[in-house]
N, C-alpha and C positions, 0 to 999 in steps of 0.2 A: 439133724437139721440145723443150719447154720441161723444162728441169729440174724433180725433186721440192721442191726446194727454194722454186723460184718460186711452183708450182702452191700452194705450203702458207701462201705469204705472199699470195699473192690470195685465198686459202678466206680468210684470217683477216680482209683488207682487206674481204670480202663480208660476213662476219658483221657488221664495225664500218660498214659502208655503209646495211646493211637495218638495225640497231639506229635509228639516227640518224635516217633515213627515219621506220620506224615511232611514233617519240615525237614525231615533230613533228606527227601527225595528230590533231588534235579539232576540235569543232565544224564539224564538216564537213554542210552542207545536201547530201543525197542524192535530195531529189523531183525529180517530172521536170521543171518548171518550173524550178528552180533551176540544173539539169542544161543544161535547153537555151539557158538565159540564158548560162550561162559557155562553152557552146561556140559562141552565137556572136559573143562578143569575141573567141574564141581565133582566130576564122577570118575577125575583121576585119583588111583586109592589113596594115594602115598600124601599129596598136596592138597588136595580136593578139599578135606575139615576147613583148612587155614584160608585158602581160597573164598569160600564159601561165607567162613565168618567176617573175612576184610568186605567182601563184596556186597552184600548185604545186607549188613547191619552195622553201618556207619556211626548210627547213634549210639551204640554202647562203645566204640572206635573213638577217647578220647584222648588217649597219647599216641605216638607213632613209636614209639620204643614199647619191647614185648623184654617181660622178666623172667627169668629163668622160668616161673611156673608156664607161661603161656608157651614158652617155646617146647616143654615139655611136653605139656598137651596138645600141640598141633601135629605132634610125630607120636605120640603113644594112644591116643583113641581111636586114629585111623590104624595103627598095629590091631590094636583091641577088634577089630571089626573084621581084620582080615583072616584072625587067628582060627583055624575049624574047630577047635576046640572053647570049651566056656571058659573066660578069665573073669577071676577076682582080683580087684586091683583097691586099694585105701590109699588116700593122698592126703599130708596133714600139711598145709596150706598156709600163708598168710593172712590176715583180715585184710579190706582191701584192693583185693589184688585179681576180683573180678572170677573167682574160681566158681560159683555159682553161675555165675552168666554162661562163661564156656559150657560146661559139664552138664548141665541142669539145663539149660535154656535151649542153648546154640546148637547145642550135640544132639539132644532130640530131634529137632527141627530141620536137620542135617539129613537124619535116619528116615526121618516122613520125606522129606524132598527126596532123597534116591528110593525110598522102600526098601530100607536094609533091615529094619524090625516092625513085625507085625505087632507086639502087646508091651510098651513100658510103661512102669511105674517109679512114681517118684514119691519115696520117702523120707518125710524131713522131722524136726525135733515135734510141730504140732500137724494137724491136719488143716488148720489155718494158713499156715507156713507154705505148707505143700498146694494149695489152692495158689496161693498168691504166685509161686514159680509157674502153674498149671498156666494162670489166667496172662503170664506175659506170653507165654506160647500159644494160647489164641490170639491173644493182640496182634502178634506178627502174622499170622495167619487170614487174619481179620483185614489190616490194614497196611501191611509192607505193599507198597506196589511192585518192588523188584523182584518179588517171589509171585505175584500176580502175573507178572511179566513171562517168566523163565518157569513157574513150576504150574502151571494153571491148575492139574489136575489134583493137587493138593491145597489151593491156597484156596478161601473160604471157609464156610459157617460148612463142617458136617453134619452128618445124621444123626449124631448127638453132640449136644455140645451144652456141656453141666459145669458146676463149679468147681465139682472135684473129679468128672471124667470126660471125654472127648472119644470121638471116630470122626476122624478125618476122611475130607472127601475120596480121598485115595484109600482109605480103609484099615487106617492103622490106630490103634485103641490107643491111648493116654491115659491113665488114673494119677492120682494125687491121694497120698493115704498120707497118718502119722503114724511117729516110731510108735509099736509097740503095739498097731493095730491089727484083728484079725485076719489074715490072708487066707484063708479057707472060700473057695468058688469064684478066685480069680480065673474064671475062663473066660475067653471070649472067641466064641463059635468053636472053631475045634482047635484056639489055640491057647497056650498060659503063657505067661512073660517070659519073654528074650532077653529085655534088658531092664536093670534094676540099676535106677540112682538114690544112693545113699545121703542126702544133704544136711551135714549137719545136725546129727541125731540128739545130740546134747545141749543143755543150756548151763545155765551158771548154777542153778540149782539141783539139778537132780544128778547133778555129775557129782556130788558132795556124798551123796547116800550109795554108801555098798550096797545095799540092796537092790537100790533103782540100777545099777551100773549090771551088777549079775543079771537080774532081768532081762536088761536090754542085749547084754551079750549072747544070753539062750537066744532070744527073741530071734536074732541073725543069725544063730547057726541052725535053729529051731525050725523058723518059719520062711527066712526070706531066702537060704541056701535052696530052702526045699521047693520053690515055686516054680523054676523049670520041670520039664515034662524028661523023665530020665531018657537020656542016650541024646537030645538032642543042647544046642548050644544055650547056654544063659549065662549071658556078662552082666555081673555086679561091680559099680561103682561104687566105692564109698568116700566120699570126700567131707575135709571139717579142719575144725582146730581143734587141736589139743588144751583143753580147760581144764586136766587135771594130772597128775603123775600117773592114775589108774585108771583115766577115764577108759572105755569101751575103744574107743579109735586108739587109742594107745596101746591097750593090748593087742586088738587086729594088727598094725603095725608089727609086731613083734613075733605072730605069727605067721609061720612059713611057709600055712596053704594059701597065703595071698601076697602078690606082689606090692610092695609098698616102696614110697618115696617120702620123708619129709622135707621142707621148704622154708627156708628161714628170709624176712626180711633182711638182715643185717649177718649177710653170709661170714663174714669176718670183722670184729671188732678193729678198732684203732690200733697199733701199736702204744701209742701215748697217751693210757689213759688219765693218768694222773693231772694231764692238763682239762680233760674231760669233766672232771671231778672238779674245778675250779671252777670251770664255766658252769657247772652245774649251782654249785652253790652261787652266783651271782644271780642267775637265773631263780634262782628261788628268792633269795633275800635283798636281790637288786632289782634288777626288770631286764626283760626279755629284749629290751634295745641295749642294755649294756652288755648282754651276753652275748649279744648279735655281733655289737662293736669287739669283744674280747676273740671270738672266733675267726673272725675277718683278720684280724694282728695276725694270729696262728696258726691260716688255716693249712697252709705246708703240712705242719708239723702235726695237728691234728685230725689230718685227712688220711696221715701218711700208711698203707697198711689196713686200711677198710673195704669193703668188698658189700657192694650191696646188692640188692639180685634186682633192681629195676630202676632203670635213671628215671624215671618219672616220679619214684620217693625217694631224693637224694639222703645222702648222710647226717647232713644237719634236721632236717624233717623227722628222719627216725630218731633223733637224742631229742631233739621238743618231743615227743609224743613219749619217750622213756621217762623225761624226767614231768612230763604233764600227767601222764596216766598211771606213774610206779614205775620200779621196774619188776615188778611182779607181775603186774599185767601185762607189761613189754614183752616180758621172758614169755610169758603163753600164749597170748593173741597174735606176737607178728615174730616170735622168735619160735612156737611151739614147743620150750621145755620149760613146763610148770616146774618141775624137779629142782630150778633154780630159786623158787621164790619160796617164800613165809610156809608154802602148806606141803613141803616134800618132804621126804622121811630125813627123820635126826638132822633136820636144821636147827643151827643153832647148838649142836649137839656139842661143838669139840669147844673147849675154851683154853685160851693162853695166858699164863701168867710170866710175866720175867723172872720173879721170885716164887715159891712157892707156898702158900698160909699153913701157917705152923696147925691148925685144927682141923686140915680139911683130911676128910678119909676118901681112898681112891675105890674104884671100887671098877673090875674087872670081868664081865659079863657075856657069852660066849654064847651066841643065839645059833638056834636051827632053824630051819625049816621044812618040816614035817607034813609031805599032803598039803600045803597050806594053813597048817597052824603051829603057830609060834610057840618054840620050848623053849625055856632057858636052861642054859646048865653049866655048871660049873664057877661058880662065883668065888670070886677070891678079892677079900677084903685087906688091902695093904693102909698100915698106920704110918704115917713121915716119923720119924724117931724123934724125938727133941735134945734140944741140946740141955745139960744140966745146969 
């Protein structure tokens, strides 16, 4: 049972959802002409996703420039839907960059407006988490007019409508679970889930403990692979960031029974960083207007060669947020490789000396790995000679 406290912080989330929704509606064509024109782009396979989320849903529509990741998902979800077989698909994402909205949000709300799936569920890092994605898909539901408009026989309050599950008036079930929770007598009527959204399973915390990490990776092959009804189709989405070099989404990445993409904000670094590394340190020990004024001298020269995957966070924005946040946190939140920062394996490990200290012993170590556990073998201890 959710606390009073929760319950009073999603009443207030709902007010500020349907506000936001509602002011974004004018000039809206209502004839039926107009009507049947837009719904049948929405129910073109190929275009219809993209269609459908420009059309629609204006309010979460704040730049007019789409980043690699959006253009990605407007042509690989609609594959995902057309495909007769079930796909698994893992996406390791930018912070950001609105990947929850599409995938989590839009894409559902897509699948209830055509009835392309009868039973999804969305699983996210809490059961809190997963409520709060649930409850913007009744908002739009609740209060978009433009889907009042175009989809009447889904838009409204259905025959259930909970905080962690929905049946829409068109008769399509919604759940909202967290990772890790029991999926045993997900039925509903004679059906089990079609489609499974993965959001963000991890946090900053339990992605640290091997143990919570093995858990959670049984848990998906364990329980959420198993929720489709054998021989018929269920697509799992798994989308998030990469917060650790071993975290759970990094391993799926890496396996080859799911299709995966990563996404970096800052597809290609500078050429000249070395001038990066100046403006950086002014930026620290000066002020962010003298670093402003240093990059503006430069910026030819230090634009020259960068490659960023969406003009709505240009290049100077992602180096304020590397050198604001680390670049440890840069490397995992908008670049997705933790394996660059402070906590990947044998950082820090190699060291250079121009000369070499007469007293230090080298010492030579030749690791396996065995089943997953670590042998050492073979060690060989070299002394530097000294001179007499």
């Amino acid at each position: 049972m959710k606390s009073k406290e929760f319950l009073n912080s999603l009443t207030q989330l709902a007010d500020s959802l349907r506000q936001t929704i509602e002011a974004s509606f004018s000039g809206w064509d209502d004839s039926p002409e107009a009507i049947k024109e837009r719904v049948a782009k929405v129910n073109d396979p190929i275009t219809g996703f993209e269609y459908f989320v420009k059309t629609y849903f204006p309010h979460y529509l704040r730049h007019d420039s789409q980043s690699q990741l959006h253009e990605y998902l407007f042509v690989e979800l609609p594959r995902i839907l057309s495909e007769p077989e079930s796909q698994n698909e893992a996406l390791a994402a930018p912070r950001g960059e609105a990947k929850s909205t599409i995938v989590t949000r839009l894409f559902p709300l897509y699948c209830v407006a055509r009835i392309l799936k009868k039973y999804i569920v969305i699983f996210s890092d809490t059961s809190d988490q997963a409520a709060e994605f649930l409850l913007a898909i009744k908002m739009e539901l609740e209060a978009n007019a433009r889907l009042k408009s175009d989809f009447p026989d889904a838009f409204g309050v259905g025959s259930t409508w909970q905080v962690e599950k929905i049946v829409t008036r068109n008769g399509i079930r919604i759940k909202a679970m967290g990772a890790g929770k029991s999926t045993r007598g997900l039925v509903y009527g004679a059906h089990r889930p079609d489609l499974v959204v993965l959001d963000d399973l991890e946090n900053d915390e339990n992605v640290e403990n091997p143990k919570q990490r093995e858990k959670l990776e049984k848990w998906i092959k364990r329980a959420v692979l198993k929720l489709g009804v054998v021989g018929e189709k269920l697509d799992v989405l798994y989308i998030g960031t990469i917060l650790h070099y071993d975290s759970v989404l990094n391993r799926i990445l890496k396996n080859k029974g799911w299709k995966t993409r990563k996404f970096q904000a800052l597809i290609q670094y500078p050429h000249n960083m070395t001038l990066w590394d100046e403006w950086e340190t002014i930026f620290e020990n000066d002020s962010s207007e003298e670093a402003l004024a240093f990059y503006q001298k430069n910026k030819k020269a230090m634009d020259k060669g960068a490659v960023v995957s969406w003009k709505a966070r240009p290049l100077y924005a992602l180096m304020v947020i590397r050198v604001r946040d680390g670049h440890d946190n840069f490397d995992s939140e908008l670049q997705n490789d933790p394996s660059a920062g402070e906590d990947a394996p044998f950082n820090n490990a190699i060291q250079y000396w121009h000369e070499l200290p007469s007293d230090i012993i080298l010492t030579l170590a030749v690791f396996f790995y065995v089943y997953q556990k670590l042998v050492l073998r073979n060690i060989i201890v070299l002394r530097p000679l000294r001179s007499s």
